[in-house]
Residue, then its C-alpha position, 0 to 999 in steps of 0.5 A: x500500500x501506499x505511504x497514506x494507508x491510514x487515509x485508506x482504513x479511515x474511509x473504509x471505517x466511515x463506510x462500515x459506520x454508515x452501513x451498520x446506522x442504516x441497518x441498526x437505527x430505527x428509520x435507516x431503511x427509509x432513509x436509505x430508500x429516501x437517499x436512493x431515490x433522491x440518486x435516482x432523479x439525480x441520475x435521470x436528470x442527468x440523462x436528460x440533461x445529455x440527451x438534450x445536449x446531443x440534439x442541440x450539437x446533432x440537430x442539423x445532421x438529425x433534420x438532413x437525414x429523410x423523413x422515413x429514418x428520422x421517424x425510425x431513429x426517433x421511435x427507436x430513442x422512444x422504445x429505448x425510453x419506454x424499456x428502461x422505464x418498464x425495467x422493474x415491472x418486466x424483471x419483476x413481475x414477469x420473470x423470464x418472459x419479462x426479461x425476454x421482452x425487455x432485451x426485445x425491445x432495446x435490441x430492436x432499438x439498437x438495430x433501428x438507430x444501427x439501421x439508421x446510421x448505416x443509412x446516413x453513412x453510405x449517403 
């Protein structure tokens, strides 16, 4: 280890500090729930946030291509968007099926912006 191992052991014990309030206190689960879901907005907003910053730099290569692929390329982002919101109700309540739908849908979506991209390099 490096000449600042104490540095190393202090952060680990923090960690395990932590794990143990939300374990042990009373209210850590909700908290923890809390603390989560708080990431998780954090985590949309911020693939929001990229999304719009790549149309805004793409947009006059988005708006040359044809109608027929703007249309598959921007269905495509939809199922993309609809698979990742629907990953909890189809891995958890439909099992295998569920999961075989899920990679069915984001393949489909990948195949469709492949398509679409093979499309606009051979123009």
């Amino acid at each position: 280890m490096d000449p600042d191992r104490n540095k190393h052991i202090r952060n680990v014990a923090i960690i395990l500090v932590l794990a143990v309030a939300v374990w042990k206190l009373p209210g850590g689960g909700t908290a923890a729930t809390t603390i989560s879901n708080v990431f998780s907005v954090l985590f949309l907003g911020g693939f929001c946030w990229l999304g719009y910053r790549l149309y805004m730099e793409h947009r006059d290569t988005l708006h040359g291509l044809e109608e027929r692929q703007r249309a598959i390329a921007y269905g495509a982002f939809a199922l993309a968007v609809f698979a990742i919101a629907a990953t909890g109700r189809l891995w958890g309540d439909l099992d295998l099926l569920g999961g075989m739908i899920w990679m069915l849908m984001l393949g489909l979506a990948g195949w469709a912006l492949y398509s679409v991209w093979r499309s606009y390099k051979t123009y």
